[in-house]
C-alpha positions as CSV (number, residue, x, y, z in Angstrom):
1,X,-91.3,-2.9,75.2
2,X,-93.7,-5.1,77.1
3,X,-92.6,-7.8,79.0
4,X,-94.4,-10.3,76.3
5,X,-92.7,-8.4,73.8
6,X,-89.3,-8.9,75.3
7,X,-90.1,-12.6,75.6
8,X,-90.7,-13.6,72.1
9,X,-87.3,-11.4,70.7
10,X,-85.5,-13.6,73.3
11,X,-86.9,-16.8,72.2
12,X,-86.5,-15.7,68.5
13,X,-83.2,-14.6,69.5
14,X,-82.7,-18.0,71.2
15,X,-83.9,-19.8,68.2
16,X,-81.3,-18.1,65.9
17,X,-78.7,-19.5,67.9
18,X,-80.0,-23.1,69.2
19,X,-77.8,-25.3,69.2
20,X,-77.6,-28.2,66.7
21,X,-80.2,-31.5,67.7
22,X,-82.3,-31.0,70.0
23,X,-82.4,-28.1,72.1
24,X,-81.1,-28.6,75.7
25,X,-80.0,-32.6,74.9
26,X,-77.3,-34.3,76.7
27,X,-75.0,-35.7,73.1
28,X,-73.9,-39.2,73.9
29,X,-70.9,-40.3,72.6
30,X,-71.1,-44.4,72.1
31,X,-67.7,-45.8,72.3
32,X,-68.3,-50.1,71.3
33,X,-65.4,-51.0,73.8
34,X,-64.6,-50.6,77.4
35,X,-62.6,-47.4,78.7
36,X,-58.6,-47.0,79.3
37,X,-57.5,-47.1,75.9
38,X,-56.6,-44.9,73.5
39,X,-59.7,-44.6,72.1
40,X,-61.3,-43.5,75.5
41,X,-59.0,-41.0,75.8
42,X,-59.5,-39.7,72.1
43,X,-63.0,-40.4,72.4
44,X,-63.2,-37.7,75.8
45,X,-61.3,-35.4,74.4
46,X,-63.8,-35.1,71.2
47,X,-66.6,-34.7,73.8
48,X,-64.9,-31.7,75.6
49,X,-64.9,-29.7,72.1
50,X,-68.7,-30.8,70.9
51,X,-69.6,-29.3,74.5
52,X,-68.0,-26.7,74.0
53,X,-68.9,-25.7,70.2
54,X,-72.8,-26.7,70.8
55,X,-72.9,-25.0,74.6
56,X,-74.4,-28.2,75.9
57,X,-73.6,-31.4,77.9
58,X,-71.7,-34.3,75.7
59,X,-71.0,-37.7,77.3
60,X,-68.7,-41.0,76.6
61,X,-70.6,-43.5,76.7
62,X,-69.2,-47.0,77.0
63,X,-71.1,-50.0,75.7
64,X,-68.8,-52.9,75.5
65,X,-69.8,-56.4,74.5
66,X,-69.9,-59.0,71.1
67,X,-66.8,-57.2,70.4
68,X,-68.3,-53.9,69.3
69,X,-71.1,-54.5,67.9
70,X,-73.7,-54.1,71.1
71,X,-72.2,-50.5,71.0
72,X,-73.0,-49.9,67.0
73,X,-76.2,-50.9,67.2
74,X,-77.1,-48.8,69.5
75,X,-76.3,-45.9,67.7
76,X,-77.7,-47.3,64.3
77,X,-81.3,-47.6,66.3
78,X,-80.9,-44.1,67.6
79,X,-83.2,-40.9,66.9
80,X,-80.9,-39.5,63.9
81,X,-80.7,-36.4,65.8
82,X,-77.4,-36.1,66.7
83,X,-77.9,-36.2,70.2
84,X,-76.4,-40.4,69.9
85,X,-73.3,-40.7,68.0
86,X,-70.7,-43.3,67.4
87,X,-66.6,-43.1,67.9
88,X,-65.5,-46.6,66.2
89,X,-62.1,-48.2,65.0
90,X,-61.9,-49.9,62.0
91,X,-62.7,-52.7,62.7
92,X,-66.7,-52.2,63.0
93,X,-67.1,-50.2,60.1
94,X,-64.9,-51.6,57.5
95,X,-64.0,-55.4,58.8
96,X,-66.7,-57.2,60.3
97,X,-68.8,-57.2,56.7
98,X,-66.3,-59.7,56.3
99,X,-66.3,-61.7,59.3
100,X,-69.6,-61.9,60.4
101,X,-72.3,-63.5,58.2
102,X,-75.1,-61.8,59.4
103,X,-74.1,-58.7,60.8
104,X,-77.0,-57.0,62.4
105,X,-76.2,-53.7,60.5
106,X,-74.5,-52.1,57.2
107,X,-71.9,-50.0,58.0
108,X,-72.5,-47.8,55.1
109,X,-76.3,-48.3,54.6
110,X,-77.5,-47.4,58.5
111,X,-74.9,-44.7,59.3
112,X,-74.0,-41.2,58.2
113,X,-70.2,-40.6,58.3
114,X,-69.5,-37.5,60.2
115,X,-65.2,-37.5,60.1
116,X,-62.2,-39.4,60.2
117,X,-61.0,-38.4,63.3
118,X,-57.5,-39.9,63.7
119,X,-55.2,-42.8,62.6
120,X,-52.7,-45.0,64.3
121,X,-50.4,-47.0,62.0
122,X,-48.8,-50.5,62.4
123,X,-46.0,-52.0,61.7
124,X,-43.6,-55.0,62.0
125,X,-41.1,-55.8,64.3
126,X,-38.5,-58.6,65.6
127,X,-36.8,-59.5,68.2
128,X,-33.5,-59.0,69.1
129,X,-32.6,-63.0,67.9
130,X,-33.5,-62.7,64.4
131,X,-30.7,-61.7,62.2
132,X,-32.4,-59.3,60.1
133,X,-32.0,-55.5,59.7
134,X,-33.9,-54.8,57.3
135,X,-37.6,-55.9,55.7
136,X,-35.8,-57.7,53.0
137,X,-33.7,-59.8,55.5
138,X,-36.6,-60.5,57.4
139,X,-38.1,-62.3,54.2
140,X,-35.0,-64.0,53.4
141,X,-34.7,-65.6,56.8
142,X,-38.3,-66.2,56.4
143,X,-37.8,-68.0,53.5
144,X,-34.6,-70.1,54.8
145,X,-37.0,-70.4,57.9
146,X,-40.3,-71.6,57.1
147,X,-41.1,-73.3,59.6
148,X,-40.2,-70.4,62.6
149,X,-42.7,-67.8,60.3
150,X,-44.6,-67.4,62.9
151,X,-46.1,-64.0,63.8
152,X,-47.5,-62.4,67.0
153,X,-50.8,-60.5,66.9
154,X,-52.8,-58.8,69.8
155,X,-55.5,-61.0,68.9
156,X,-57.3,-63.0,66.3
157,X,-59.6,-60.8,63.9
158,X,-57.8,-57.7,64.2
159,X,-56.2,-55.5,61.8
160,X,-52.7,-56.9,62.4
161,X,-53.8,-60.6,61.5
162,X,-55.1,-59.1,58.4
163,X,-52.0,-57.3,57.6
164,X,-49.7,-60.4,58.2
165,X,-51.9,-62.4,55.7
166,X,-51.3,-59.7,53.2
167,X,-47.6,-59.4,53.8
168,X,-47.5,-63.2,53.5
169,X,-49.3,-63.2,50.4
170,X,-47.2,-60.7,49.2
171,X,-44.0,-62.2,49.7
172,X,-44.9,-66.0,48.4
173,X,-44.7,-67.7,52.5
174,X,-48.0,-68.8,54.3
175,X,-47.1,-67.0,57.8
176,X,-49.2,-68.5,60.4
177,X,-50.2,-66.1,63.0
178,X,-49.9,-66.4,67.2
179,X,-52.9,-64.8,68.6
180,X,-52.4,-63.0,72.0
181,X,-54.8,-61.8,74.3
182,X,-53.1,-58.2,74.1
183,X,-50.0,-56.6,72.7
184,X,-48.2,-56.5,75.9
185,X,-48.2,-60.2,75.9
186,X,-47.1,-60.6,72.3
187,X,-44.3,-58.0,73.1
188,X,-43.5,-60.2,76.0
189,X,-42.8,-63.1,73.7
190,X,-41.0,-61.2,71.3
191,X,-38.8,-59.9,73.9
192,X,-38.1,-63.3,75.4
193,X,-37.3,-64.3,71.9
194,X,-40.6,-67.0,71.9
195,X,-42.0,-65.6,69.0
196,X,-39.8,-64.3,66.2
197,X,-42.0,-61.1,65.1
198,X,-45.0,-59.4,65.3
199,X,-47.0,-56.9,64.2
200,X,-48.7,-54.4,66.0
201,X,-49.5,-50.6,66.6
202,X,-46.5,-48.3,66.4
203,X,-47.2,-46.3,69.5
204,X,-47.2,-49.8,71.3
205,X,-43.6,-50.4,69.6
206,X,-41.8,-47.3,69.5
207,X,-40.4,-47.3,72.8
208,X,-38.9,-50.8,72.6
209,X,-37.1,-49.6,69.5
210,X,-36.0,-46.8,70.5
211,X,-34.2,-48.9,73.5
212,X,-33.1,-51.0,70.9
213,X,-34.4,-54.2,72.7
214,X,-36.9,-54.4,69.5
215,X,-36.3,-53.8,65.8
216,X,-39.3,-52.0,63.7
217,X,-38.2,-52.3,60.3
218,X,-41.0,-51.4,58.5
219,X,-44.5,-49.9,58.5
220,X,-47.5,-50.0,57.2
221,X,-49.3,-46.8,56.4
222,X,-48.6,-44.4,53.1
223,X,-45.9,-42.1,54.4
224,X,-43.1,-42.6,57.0
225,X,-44.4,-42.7,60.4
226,X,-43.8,-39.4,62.7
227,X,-43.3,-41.6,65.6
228,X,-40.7,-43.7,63.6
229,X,-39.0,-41.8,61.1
230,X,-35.9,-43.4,60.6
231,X,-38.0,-46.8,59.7
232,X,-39.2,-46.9,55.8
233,X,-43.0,-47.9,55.0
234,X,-43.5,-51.2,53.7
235,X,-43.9,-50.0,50.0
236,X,-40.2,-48.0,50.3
237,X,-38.9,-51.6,51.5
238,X,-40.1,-53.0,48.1
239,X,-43.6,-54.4,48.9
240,X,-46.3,-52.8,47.8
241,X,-49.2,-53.1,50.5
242,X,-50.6,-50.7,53.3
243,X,-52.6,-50.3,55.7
244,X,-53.7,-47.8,58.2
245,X,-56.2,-47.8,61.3
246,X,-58.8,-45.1,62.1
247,X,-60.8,-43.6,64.5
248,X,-64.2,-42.5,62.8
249,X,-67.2,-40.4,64.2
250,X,-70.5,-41.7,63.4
251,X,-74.2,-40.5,63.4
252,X,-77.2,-42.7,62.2
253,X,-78.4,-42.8,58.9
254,X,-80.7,-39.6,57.9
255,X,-79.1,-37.4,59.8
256,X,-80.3,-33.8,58.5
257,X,-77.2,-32.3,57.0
258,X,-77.5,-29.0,58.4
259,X,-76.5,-31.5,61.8
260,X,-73.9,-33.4,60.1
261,X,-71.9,-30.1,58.7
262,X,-72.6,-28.6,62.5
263,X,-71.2,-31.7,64.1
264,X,-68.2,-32.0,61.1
265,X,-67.0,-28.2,61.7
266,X,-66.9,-28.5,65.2
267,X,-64.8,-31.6,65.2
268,X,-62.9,-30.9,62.4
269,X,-61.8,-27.2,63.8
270,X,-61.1,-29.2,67.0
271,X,-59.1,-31.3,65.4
272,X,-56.8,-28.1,63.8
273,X,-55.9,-26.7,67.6
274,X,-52.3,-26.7,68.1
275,X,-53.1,-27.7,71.6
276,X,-55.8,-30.8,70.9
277,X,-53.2,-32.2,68.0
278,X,-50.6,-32.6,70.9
279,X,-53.1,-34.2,73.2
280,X,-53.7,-36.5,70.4
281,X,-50.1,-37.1,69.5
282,X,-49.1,-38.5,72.9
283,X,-52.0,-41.1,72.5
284,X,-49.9,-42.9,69.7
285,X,-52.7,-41.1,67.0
286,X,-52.1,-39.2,64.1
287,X,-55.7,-36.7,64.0
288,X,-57.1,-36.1,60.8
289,X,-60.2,-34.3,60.4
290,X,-62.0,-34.9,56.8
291,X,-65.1,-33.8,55.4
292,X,-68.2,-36.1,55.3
293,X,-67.8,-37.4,51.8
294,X,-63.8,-37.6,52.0
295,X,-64.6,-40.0,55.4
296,X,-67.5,-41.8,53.6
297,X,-64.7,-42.9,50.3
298,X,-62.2,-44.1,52.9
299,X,-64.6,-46.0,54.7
300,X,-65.7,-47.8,51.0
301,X,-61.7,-48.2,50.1
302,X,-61.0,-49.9,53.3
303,X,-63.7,-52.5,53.5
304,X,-62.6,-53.5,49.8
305,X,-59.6,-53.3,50.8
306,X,-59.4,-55.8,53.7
307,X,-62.0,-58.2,52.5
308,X,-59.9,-60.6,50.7
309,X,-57.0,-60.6,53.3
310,X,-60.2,-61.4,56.1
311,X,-61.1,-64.4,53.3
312,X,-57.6,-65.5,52.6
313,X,-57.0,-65.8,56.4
314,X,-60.0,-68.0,57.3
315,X,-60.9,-66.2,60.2
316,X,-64.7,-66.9,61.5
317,X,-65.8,-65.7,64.9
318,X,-66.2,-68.8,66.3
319,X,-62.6,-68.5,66.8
């Protein structure tokens, strides 16, 4: 064989095996909020495994700003490649239809859903002051308490408020919520017996109950939590609401689907490693891994699900 020869079967050869996008292509992974959190972490982790399944660079990239939405539209203007993709909470993708008037895009209408990547629950808790031991005490002293139902909330807009103006509904009492900048600062106040509960992430709780200096007494998501199993869900305690917050991947809209099943199996397989669940674990996240239309129905559910809890509560952005 000639060396012409011997070039074109290598670059057939080559072309067999390309990876998926473009060929060569540094994948960036658009994070809409600043590093050090848990979804940094989750978020570099995720980009280890693509680099590894497509044999090519991917990159977090971190584009904070108008509280996640810079980030997102980003990736909605993106070549639908899959060389730019998205790692989002929630709150983006299922919320912000709600809040904002005129978002600047559709969550379902300019992006392909590629998995469900993880989950971190909620749930609530009070201090050491309040009398109750379990979710129906708690509503009790609410009740004989009206004006002490006060809640504390990492901040207004998030999935917590939401949640408290859904328990509230649920249980007849208009709670009014304390925004914090932060959960350490709500948990501060909760500690120090200033506020009489909050609700928040579990992996932000956990450790305080376990000290017993907090009490957890119920959460929010379908099943017990595996970071709290001794505390029941909200719907075992006798009200029936959930909740539960994600971490989704995201490409833009008309990705070809030979790249979004490419980009899903990787993930997905990731997600299945013995070792890569643990790493996730100690984050505070359950991972998930779903298939793009499993992803694309929770994604629906959740943003008519939360859309009358983000009208009851009143919330606009100016605040």
């Amino acid at each position: 064989m000639n060396l012409r020869n011997a070039c074109v079967v290598l670059g057939l050869a080559a072309g067999l095996i390309a990876p998926t996008g473009a060929q060569g292509q540094t994948v960036h992974i658009v994070l809409p909020f600043g590093g050090g959190g848990s979804g940094d972490a989750l978020t570099r982790i995720l980009a280890d495994q693509l680099s590894a399944g497509l044999q090519r660079s991917a990159i977090v990239e971190l584009r904070p700003g108008a509280a996640g939405r810079i980030g997102v539209q980003a990736v909605k203007s993106a070549t639908p490649d899959g060389n730019t993709l998205l790692m989002s909470p929630i709150a983006p993708m299922a919320l912000y239809q709600s809040v904002y008037p005129s978002l600047e895009y559709d969550p379902v209408k300019d992006f392909q859903p590629l998995t469900q990547v993880a989950v971190f629950e909620f749930g609530i808790a009070v201090g050491k002051d309040i009398p109750a031991k379990t979710l129906s005490e708690l509503v009790g002293w609410i009740k004989a308490n009206p004006a002490r139902a006060n809640y504390g909330i990492p901040g207004v807009g998030t999935l917590p408020h939401f949640f408290g103006v859904r328990f509230g509904k649920a249980i007849g009492v208009d709670l009014q919520p304390i925004a914090y900048k932060g959960g350490v600062a709500a948990l501060t106040d909760l500690l120090g017996g200033q506020i009489p509960m909050m609700i928040h992430s579990i992996n932000e709780l956990t450790e305080m109950h376990k000290a017993e200096k907090i009490r957890v007494l119920a959460t929010a998501s379908k099943a017990r939590s595996a970071f709290l199993p001794d505390v029941p869900t909200f719907r075992e305690a006798g009200y029936d609401i959930e909740g539960t917050g994600w971490f989704g991947l995201f490409a833009p809209a008309k990705t070809p689907a030979d790249v979004v099943n490419r980009l899903n199996g990787i993930i997905v397989g990731a997600l299945a490693k013995p070792e890569i669940k643990d790493r996730i674990l100690t984050l505070g996240l359950q991972p998930t891994g779903t298939s793009p239309e499993a992803f694309a129905k929770i994604l629906q559910d959740d943003i008519a699900l939360w859309a009358p809890a983000v009208k009851a509560s009143g919330f606009t952005p100016s605040q």
